[in-house]
PDB file as gemmi writes it, atoms N, CA and C in Angstrom:
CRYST1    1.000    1.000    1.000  90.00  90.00  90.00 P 1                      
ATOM      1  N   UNK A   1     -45.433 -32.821 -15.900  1.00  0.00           N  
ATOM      2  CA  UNK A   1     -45.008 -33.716 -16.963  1.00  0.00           C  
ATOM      3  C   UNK A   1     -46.146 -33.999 -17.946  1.00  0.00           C  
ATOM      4  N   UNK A   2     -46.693 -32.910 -18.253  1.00  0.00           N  
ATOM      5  CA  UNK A   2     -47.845 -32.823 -18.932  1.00  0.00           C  
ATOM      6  C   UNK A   2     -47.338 -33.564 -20.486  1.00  0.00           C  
ATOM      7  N   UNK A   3     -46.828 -33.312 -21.089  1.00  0.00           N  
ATOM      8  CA  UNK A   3     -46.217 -33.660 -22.403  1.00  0.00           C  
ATOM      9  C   UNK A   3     -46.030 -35.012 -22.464  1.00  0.00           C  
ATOM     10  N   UNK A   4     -45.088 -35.439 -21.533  1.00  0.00           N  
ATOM     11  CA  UNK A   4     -44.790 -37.162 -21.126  1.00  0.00           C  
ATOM     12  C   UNK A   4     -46.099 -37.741 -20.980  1.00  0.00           C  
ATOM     13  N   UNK A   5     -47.191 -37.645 -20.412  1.00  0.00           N  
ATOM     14  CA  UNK A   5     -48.490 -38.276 -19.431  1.00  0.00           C  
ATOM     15  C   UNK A   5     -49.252 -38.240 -21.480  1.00  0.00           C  
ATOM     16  N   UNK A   6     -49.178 -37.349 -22.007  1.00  0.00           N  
ATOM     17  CA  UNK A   6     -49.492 -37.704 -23.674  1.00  0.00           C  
ATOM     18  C   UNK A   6     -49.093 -38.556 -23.850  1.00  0.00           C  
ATOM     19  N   UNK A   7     -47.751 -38.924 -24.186  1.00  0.00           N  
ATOM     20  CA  UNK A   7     -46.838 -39.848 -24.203  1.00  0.00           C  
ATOM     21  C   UNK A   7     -47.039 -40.723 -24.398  1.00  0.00           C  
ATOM     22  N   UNK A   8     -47.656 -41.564 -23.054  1.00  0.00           N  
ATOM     23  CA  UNK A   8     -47.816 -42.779 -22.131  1.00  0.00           C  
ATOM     24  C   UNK A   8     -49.179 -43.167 -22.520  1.00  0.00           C  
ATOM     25  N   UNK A   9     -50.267 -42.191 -22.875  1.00  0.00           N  
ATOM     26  CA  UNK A   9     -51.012 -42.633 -23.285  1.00  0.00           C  
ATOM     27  C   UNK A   9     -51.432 -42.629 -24.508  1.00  0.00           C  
ATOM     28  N   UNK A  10     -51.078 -42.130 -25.336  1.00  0.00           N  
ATOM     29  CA  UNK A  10     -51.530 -42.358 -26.699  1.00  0.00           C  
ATOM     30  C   UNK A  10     -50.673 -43.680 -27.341  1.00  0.00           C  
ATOM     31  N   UNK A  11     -51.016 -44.824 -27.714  1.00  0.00           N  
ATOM     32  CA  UNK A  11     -50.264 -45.836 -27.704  1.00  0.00           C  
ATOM     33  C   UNK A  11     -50.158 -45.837 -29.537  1.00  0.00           C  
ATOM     34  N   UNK A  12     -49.309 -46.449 -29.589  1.00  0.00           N  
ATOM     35  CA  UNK A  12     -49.103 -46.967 -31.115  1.00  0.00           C  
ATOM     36  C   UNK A  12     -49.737 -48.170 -31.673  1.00  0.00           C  
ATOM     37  N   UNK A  13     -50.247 -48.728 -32.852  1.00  0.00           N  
ATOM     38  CA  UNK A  13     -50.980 -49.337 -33.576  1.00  0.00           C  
ATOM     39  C   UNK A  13     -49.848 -50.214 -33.633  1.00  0.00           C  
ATOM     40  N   UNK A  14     -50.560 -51.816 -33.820  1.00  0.00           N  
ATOM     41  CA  UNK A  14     -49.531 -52.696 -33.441  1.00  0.00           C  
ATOM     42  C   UNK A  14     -48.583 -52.833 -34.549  1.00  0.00           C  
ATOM     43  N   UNK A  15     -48.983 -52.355 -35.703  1.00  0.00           N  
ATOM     44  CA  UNK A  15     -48.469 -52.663 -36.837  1.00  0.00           C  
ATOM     45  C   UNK A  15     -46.523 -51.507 -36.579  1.00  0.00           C  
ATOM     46  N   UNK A  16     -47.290 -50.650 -36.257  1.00  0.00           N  
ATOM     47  CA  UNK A  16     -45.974 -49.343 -36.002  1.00  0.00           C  
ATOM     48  C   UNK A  16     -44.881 -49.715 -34.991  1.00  0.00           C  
ATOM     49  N   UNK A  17     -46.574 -50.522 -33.293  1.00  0.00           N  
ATOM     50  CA  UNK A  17     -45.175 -50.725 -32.569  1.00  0.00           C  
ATOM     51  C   UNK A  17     -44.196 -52.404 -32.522  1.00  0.00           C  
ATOM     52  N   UNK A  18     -44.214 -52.802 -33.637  1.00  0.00           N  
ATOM     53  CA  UNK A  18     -44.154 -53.738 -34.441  1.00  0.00           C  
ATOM     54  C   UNK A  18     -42.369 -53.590 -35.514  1.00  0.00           C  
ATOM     55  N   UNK A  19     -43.001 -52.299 -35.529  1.00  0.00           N  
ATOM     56  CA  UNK A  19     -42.016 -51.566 -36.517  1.00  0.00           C  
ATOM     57  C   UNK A  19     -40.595 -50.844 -35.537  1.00  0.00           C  
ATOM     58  N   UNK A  20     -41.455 -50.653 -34.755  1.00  0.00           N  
ATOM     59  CA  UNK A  20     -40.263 -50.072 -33.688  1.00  0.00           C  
ATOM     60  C   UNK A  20     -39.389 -50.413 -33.047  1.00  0.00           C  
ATOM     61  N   UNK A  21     -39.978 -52.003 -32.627  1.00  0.00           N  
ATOM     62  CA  UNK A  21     -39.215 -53.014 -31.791  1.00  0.00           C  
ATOM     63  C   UNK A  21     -38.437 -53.761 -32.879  1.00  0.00           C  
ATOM     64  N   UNK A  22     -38.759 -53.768 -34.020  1.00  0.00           N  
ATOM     65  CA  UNK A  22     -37.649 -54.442 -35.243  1.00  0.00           C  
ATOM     66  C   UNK A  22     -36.386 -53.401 -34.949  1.00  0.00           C  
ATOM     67  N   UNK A  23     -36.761 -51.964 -35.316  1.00  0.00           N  
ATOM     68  CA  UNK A  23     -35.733 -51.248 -35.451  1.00  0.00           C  
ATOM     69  C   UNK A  23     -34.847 -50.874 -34.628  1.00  0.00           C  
ATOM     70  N   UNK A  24     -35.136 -50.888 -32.626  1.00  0.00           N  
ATOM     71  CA  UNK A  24     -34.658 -51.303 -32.334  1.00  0.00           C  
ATOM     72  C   UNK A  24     -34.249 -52.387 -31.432  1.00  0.00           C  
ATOM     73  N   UNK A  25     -34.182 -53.549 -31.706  1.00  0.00           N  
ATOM     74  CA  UNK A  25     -33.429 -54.456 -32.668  1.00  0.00           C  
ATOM     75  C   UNK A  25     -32.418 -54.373 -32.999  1.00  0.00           C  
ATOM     76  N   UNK A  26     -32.112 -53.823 -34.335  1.00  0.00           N  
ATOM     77  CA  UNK A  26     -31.504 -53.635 -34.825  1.00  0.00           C  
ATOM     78  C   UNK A  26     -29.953 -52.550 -34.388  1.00  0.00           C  
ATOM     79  N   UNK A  27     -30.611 -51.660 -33.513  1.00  0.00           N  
ATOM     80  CA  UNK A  27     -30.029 -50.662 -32.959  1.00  0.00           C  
ATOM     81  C   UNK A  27     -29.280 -51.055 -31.756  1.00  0.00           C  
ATOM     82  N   UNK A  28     -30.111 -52.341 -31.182  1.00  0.00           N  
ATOM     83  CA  UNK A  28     -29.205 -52.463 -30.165  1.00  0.00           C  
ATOM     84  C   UNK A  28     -28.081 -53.940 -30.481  1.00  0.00           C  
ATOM     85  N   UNK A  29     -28.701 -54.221 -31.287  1.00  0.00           N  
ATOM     86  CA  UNK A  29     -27.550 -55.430 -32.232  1.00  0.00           C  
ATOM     87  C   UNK A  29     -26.119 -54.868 -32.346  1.00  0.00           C  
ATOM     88  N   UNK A  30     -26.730 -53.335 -33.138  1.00  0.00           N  
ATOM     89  CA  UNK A  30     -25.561 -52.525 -33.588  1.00  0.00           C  
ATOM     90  C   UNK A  30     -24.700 -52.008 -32.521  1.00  0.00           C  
ATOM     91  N   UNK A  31     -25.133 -51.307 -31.384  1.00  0.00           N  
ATOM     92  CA  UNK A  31     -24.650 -51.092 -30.624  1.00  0.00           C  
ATOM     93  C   UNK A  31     -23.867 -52.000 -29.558  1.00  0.00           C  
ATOM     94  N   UNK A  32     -24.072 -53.083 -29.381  1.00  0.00           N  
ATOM     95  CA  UNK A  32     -23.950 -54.236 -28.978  1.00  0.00           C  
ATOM     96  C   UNK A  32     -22.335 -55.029 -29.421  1.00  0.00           C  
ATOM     97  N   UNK A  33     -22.768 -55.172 -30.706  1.00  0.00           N  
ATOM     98  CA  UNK A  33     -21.040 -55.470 -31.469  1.00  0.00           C  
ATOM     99  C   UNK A  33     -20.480 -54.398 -31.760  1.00  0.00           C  
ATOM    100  N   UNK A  34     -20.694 -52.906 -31.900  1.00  0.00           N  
ATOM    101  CA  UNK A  34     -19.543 -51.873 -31.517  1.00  0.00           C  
ATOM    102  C   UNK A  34     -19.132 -51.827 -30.133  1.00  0.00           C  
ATOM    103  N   UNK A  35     -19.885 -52.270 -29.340  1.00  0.00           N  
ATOM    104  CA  UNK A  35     -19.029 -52.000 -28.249  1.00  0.00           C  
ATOM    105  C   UNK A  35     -18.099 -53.101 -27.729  1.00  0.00           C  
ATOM    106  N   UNK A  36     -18.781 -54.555 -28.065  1.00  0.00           N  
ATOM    107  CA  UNK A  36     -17.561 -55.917 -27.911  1.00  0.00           C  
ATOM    108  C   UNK A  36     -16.555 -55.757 -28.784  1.00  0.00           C  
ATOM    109  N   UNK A  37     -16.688 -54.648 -30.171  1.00  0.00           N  
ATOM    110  CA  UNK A  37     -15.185 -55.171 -31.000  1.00  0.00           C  
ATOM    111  C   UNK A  37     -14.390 -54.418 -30.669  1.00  0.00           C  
ATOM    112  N   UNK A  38     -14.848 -52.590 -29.791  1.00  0.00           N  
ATOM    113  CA  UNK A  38     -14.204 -52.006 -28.817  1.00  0.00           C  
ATOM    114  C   UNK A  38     -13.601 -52.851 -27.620  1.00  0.00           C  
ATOM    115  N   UNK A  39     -14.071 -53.724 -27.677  1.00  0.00           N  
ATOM    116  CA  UNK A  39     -13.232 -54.641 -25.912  1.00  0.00           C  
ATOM    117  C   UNK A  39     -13.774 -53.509 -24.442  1.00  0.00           C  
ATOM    118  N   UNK A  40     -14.792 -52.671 -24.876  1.00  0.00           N  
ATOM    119  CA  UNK A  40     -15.186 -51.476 -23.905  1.00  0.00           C  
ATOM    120  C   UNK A  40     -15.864 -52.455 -22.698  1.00  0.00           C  
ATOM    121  N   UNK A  41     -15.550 -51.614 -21.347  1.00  0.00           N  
ATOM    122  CA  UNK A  41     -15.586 -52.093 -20.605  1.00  0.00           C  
ATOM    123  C   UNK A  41     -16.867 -51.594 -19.325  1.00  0.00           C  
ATOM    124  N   UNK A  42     -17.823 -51.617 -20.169  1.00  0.00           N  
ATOM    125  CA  UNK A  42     -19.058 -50.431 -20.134  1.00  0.00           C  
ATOM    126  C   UNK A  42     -19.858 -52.138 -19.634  1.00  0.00           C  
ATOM    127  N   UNK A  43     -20.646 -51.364 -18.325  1.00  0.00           N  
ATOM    128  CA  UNK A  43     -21.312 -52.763 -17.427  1.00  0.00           C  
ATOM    129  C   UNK A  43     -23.133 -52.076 -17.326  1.00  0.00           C  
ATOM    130  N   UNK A  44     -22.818 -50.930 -18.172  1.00  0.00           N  
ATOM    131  CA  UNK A  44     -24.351 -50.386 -17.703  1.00  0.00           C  
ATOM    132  C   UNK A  44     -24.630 -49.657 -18.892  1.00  0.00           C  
ATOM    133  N   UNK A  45     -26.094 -49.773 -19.127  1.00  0.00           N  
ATOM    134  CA  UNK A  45     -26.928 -49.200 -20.823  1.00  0.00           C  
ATOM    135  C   UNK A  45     -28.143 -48.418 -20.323  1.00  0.00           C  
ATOM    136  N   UNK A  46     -27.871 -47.171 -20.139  1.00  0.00           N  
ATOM    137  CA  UNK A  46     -29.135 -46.579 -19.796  1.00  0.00           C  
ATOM    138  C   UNK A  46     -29.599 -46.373 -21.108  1.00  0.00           C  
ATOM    139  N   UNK A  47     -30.848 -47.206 -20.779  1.00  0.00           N  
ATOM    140  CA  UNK A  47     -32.342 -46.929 -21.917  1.00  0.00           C  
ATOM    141  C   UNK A  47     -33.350 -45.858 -21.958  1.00  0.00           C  
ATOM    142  N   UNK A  48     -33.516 -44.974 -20.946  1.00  0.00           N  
ATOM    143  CA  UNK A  48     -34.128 -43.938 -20.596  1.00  0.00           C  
ATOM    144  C   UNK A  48     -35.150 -44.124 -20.404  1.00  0.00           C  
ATOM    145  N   UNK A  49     -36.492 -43.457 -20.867  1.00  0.00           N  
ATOM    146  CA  UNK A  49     -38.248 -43.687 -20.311  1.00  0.00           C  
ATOM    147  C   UNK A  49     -38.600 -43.726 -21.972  1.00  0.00           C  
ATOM    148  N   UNK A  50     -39.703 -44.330 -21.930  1.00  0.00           N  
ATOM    149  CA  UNK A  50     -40.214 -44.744 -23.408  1.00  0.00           C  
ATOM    150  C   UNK A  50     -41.618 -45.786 -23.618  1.00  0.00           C  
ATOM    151  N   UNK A  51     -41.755 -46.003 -24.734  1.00  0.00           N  
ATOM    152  CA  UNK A  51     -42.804 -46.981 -24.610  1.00  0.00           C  
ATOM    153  C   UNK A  51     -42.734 -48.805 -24.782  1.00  0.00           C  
ATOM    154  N   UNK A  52     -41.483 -48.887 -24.271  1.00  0.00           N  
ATOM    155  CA  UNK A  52     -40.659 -50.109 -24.057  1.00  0.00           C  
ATOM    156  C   UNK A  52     -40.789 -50.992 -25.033  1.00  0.00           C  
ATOM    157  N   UNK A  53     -39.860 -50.455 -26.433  1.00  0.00           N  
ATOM    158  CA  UNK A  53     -40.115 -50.928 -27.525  1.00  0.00           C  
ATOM    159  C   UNK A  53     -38.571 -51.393 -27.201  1.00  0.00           C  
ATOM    160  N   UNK A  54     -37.534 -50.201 -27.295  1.00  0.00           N  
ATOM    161  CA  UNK A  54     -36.247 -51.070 -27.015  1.00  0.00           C  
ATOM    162  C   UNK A  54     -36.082 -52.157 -25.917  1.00  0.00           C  
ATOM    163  N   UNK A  55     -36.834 -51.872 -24.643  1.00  0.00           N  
ATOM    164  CA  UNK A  55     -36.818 -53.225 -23.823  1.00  0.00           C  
ATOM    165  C   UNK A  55     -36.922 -54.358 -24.460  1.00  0.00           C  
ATOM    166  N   UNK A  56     -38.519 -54.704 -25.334  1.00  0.00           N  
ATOM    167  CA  UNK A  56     -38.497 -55.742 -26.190  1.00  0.00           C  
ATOM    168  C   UNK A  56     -37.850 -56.282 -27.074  1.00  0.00           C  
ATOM    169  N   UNK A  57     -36.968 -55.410 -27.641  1.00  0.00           N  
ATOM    170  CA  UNK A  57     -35.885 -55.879 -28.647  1.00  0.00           C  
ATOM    171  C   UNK A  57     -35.012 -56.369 -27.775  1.00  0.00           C  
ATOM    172  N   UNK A  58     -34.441 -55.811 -26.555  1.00  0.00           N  
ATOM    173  CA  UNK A  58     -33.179 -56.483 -25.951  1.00  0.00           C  
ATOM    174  C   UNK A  58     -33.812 -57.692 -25.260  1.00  0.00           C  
ATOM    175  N   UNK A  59     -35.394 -57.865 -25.310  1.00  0.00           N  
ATOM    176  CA  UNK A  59     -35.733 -59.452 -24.571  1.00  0.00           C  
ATOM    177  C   UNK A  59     -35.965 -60.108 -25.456  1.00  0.00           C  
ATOM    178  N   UNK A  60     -36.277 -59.599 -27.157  1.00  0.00           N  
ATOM    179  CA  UNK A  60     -36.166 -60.847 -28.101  1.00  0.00           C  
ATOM    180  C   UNK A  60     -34.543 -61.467 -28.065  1.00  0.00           C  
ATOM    181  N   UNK A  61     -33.219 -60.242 -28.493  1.00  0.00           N  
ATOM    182  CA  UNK A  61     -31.812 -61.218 -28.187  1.00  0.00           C  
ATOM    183  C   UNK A  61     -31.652 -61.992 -26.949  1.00  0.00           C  
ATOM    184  N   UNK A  62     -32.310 -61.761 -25.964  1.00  0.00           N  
ATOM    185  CA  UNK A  62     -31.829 -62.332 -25.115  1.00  0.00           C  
ATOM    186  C   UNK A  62     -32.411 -64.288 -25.214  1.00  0.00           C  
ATOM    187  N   UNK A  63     -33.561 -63.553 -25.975  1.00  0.00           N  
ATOM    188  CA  UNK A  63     -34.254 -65.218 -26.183  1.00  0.00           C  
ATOM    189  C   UNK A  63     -33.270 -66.292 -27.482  1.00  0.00           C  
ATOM    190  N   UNK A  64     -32.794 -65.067 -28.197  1.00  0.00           N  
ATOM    191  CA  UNK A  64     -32.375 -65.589 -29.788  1.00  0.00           C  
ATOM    192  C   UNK A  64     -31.372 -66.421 -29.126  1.00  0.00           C  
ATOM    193  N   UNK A  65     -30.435 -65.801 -27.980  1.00  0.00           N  
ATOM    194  CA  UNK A  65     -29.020 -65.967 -27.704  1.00  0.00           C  
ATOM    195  C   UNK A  65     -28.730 -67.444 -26.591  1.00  0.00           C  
ATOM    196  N   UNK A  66     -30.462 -67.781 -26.136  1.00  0.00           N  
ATOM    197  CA  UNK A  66     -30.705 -68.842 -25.204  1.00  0.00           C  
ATOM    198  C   UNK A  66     -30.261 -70.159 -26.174  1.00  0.00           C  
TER     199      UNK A  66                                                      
END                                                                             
């Protein structure tokens, strides 16, 4: 997993990963109310492996939504 282990370590500048966690954000906002105005009955969101920028976006809504 030579490619991935790059990955993991070359990190992003806060300004970018800054930029990432806005966008998604945004992505999972979006995804989020397409799937409630579907009435879909989907109990699981695989996020895959990453540099847990979307994690942070789904723990800022979760704070917005407290």
């Amino acid at each position: 997993m030579a490619v991935y282990d790059i990955f993991l370590k070359n990190q992003h500048s806060n300004k970018i990963a800054q930029m990432m966690v806005k966008n998604n954000y945004r992505l999972f906002d979006y995804l989020i109310k397409a799937f409630l105005s579907q009435k879909s009955n989907i109990k699981v969101l695989e996020i895959g492996p990453g540099k847990g920028y979307f994690k942070d976006a789904v723990v800022q809504i979760k704070h917005r939504n407290k």
